[in-house]
C-alpha positions as CSV (number, residue, x, y, z in Angstrom):
1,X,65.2,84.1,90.2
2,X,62.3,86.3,91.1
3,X,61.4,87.5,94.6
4,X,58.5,89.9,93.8
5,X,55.2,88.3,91.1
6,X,52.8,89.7,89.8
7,X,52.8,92.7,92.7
8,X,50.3,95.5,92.1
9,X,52.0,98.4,94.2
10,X,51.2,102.0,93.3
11,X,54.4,103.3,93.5
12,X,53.1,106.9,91.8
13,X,50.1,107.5,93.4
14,X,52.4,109.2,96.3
15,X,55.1,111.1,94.1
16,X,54.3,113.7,96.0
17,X,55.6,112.2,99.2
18,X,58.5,111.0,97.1
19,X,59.2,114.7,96.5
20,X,58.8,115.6,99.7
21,X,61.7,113.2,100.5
22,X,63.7,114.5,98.1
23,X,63.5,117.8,98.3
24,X,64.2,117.8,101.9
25,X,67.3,115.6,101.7
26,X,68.4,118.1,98.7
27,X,67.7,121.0,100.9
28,X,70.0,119.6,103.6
29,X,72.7,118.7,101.1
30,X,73.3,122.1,99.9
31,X,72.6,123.8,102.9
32,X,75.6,121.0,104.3
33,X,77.9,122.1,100.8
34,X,77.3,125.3,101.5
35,X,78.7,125.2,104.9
36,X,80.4,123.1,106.6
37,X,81.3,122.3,102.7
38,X,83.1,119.7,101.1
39,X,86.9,118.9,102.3
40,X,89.0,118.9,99.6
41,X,91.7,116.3,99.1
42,X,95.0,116.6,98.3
43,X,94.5,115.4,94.8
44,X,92.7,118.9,94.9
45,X,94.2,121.3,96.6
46,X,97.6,120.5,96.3
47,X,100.5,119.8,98.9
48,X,102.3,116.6,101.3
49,X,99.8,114.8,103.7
50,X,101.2,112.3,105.7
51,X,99.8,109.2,107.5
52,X,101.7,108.4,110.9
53,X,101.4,105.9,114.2
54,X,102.1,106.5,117.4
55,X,102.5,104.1,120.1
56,X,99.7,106.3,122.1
57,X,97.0,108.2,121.7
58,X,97.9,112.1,120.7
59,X,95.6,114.8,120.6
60,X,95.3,115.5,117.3
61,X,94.5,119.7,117.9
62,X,97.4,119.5,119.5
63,X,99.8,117.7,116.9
64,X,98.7,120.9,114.9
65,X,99.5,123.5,116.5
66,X,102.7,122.3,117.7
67,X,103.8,121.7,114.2
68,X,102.5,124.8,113.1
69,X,104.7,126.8,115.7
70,X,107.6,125.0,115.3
71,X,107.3,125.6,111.0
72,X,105.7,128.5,110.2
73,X,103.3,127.0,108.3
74,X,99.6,125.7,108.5
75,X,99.0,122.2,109.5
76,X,95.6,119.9,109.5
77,X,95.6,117.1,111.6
78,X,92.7,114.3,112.7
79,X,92.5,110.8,113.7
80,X,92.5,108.2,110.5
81,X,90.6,105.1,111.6
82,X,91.9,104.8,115.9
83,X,93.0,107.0,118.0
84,X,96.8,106.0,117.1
85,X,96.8,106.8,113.2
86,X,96.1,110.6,112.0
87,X,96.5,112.3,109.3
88,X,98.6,115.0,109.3
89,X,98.5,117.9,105.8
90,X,99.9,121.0,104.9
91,X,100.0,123.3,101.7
92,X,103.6,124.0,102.9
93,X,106.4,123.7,100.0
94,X,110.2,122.8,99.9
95,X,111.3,119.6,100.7
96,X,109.3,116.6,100.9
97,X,111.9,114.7,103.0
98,X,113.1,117.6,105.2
99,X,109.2,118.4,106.3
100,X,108.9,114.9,107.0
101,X,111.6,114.6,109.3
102,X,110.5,118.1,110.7
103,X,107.3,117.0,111.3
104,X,108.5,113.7,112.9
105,X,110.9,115.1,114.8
106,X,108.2,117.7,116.3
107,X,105.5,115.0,117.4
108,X,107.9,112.9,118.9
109,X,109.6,115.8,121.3
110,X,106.2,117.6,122.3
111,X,104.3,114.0,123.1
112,X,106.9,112.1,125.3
113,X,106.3,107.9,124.3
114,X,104.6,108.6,121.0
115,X,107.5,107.4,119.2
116,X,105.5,108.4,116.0
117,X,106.6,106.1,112.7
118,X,105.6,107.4,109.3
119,X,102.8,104.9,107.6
120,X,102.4,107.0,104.4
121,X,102.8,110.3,102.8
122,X,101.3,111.8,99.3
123,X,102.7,115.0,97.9
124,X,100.8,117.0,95.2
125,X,102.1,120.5,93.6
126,X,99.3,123.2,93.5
127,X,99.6,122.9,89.7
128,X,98.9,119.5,89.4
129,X,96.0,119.6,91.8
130,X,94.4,122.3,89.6
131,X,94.5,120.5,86.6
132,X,92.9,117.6,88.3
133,X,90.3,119.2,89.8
134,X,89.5,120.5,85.6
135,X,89.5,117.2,84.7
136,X,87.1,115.8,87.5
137,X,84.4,119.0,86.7
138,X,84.8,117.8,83.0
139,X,84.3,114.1,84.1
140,X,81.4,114.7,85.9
141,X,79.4,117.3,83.8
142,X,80.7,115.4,80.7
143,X,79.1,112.3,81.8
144,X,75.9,113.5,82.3
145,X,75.5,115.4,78.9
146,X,76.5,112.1,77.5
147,X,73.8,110.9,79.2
148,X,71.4,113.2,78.4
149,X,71.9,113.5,75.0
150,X,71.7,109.2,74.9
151,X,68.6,109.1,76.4
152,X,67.0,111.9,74.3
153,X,68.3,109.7,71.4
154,X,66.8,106.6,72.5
155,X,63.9,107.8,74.1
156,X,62.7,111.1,74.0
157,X,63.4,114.2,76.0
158,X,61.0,114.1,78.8
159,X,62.9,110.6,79.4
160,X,66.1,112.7,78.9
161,X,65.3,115.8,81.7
162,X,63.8,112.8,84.2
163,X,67.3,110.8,83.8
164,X,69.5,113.5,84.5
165,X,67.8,115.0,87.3
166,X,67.6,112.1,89.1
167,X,71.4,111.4,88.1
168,X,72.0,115.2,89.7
169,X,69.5,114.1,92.6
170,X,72.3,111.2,93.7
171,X,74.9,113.1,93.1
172,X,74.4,115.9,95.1
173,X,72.9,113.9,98.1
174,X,76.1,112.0,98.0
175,X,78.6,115.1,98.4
176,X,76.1,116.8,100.8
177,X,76.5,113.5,103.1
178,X,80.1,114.0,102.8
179,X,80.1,117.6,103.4
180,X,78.0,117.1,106.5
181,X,80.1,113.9,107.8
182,X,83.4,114.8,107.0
183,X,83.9,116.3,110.6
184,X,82.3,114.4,112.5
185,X,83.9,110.5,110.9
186,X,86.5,108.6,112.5
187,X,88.0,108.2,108.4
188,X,88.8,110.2,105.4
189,X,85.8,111.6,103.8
190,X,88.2,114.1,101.7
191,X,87.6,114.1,98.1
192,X,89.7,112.7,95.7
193,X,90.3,111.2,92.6
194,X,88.9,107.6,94.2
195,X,85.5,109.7,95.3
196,X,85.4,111.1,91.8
197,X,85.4,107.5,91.0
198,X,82.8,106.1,92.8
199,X,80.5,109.4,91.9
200,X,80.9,108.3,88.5
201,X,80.4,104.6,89.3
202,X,76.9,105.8,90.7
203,X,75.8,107.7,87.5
204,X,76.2,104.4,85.6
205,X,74.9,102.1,87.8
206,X,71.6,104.7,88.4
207,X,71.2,105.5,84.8
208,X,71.5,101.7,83.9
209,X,68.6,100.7,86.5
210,X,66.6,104.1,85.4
211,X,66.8,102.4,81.7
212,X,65.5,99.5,82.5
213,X,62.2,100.7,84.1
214,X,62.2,103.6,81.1
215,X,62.2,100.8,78.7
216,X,59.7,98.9,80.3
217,X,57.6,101.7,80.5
218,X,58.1,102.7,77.0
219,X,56.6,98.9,75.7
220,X,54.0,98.7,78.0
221,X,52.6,102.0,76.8
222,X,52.6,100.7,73.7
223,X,50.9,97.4,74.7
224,X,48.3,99.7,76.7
225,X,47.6,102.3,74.7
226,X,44.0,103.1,76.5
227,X,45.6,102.6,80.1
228,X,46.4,106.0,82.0
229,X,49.9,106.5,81.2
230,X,50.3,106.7,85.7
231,X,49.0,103.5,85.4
232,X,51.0,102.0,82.4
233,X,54.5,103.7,84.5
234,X,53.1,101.7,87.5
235,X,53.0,98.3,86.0
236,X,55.9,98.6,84.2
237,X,57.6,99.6,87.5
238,X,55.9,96.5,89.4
239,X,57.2,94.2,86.6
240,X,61.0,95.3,86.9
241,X,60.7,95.8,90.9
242,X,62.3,92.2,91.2
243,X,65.5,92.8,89.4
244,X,65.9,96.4,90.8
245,X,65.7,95.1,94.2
246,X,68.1,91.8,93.6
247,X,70.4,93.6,91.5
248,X,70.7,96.4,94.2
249,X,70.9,94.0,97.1
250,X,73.6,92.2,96.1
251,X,75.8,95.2,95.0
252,X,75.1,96.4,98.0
253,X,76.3,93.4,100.3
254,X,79.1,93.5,98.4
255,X,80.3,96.9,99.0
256,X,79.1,97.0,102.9
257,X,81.6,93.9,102.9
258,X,83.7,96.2,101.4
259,X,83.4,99.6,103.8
260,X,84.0,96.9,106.7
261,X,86.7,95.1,105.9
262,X,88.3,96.9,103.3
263,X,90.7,99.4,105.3
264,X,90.7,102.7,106.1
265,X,91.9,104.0,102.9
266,X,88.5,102.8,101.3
267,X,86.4,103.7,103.6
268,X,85.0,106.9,102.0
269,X,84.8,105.1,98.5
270,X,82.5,102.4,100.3
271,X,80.8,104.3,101.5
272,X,79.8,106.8,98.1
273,X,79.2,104.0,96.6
274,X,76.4,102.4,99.8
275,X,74.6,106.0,99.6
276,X,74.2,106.3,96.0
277,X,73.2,102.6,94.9
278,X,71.1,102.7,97.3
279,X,69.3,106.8,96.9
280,X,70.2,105.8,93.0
281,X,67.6,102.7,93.3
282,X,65.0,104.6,95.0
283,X,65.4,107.6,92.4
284,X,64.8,105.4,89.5
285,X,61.6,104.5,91.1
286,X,60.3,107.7,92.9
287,X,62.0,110.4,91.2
288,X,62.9,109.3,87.6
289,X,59.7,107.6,86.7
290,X,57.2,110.2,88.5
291,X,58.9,113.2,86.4
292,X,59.0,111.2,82.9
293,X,54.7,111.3,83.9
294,X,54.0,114.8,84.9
295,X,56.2,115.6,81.5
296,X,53.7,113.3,79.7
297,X,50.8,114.6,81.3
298,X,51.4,118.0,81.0
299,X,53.5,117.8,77.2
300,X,51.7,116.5,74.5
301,X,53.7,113.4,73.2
302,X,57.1,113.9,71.3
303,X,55.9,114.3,67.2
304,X,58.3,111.6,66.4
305,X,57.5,108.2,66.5
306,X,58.8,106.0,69.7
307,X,59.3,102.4,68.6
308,X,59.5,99.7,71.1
309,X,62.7,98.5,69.6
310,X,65.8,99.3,71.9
């Protein structure tokens, strides 16, 4: 099936709006990691978080400061998905059990009819947060090398440096949305090892589409060897625009299906995974392709030869 033939759009003769774009929504991303910055989960930072219902609404600045007078200790405390669920953390050792009866016991004599019910709790020592938060660095920075160092094998490495900085283009849009939202949502935009996961499901997805128009590009300038290479990028681009734009479409039904329906605990991995597919798709196009032809333009070509062969 095939929605767009034969088009002749000239996706590059604008990179420079397309930089625009990008530069601006980078600019705000690590402005917004910066500060408000990025709310760790407890898979991160370590300690007990627990999920409870009430029967009604409790002010959730409230809930933490009551707890936080009657233990000592800090407490964090928001709404998780209506005004009846929160979340309530702490970096507080000691007893799992004891602190949730404490904290329990606490909501349900300061707010008179909350009746509050525990509806899940996660504990996580300080230790085992640290190593995870290793591993996920490692994951990440890992990935792209891997990356990097395929598409310098396959290609060359002006494909290589266009790949990975548009990989590090999603990514960091992604986590600046987060760090941005994560006050302001009515769910959990903490990371965590399931954020790690979709981040990582984005780098695959993106590189896989990137490959696809780098391949393309790769045989036509082979095929059109006395085109302008802008103009070889933009048919080869215009050729794979249809299954960019299928392939994206329906991944992305899927998972808006899935941030609607699909409960509150996956709300934040939804909704990684809506923002990147969707800044990874334009990226390939606007970002990926227009820096593999200012490399081209500007380098002279790689001394080895490029077959067409994958």
């Amino acid at each position: 099936m095939r929605i767009f033939e034969n088009t002749r759009f000239d996706f590059l003769s604008s990179f420079r709006k397309s930089y625009i774009i990008s530069g601006i929504l980078l600019l705000v991303s690590i402005i917004s990691l910066i500060y408000p910055g990025l709310e760790a989960g407890i898979d991160f930072k370590g300690g007990t978080e627990f999920i409870i219902s009430t029967d009604v609404p409790v002010p959730t600045s409230e809930v933490a400061s009551v707890l936080g007078t009657a233990t000592g200790e800090v407490f964090q405390a928001k709404e998780f998905g209506d005004d009846q669920t929160m979340l309530v953390r702490t970096a507080a050792e000691g007893d799992p059990d004891a602190l949730e009866a404490t904290v329990l016991s606490t909501i349900g004599e300061a707010f008179a009819g909350s009746n509050p019910e525990l509806a899940g709790k996660s504990l996580v020592t300080p230790s085992i947060a640290s190593d995870l938060k290793e591993k996920a660095i490692i994951l990440v920075f890992g990935a792209l090398f891997v990356i990097l160092l395929y598409i310098f094998v396959r290609f060359d490495w002006r494909y290589a440096l266009g790949a990975v900085l548009c990989l590090a283009h999603d990514v960091v849009i992604v986590l600046g949305l987060f760090a941005l939202l994560h006050n302001i949502t009515p769910f959990s935009l903490q990371i965590d090892q399931a954020i790690i996961a979709a981040l990582l499901t984005i780098v695959g997805y993106s590189i896989n589409d990137t490959v696809v128009v780098f391949d393309r590009i790769r045989e036509y300038a082979l095929l059109f060897k006395t085109e302008p290479y802008q103009q070889v990028a933009n048919r080869a681009i215009n050729t794979t625009l249809s299954r960019t734009i299928l392939t994206s479409g329906t991944t992305l039904i899927a998972v808006l299906i899935l941030f609607l329906i699909g409960g509150e605990v996956l709300k934040g991995f939804s909704l990684a995974l809506l923002v990147g597919i969707g800044v990874g798709t334009y990226s390939s196009i606007f970002v990926a392709s227009p820096i593999v032809v200012a490399l081209r333009d500007k380098y002279a070509p790689a001394r080895r030869m490029v077959t067409a062969s994958a």
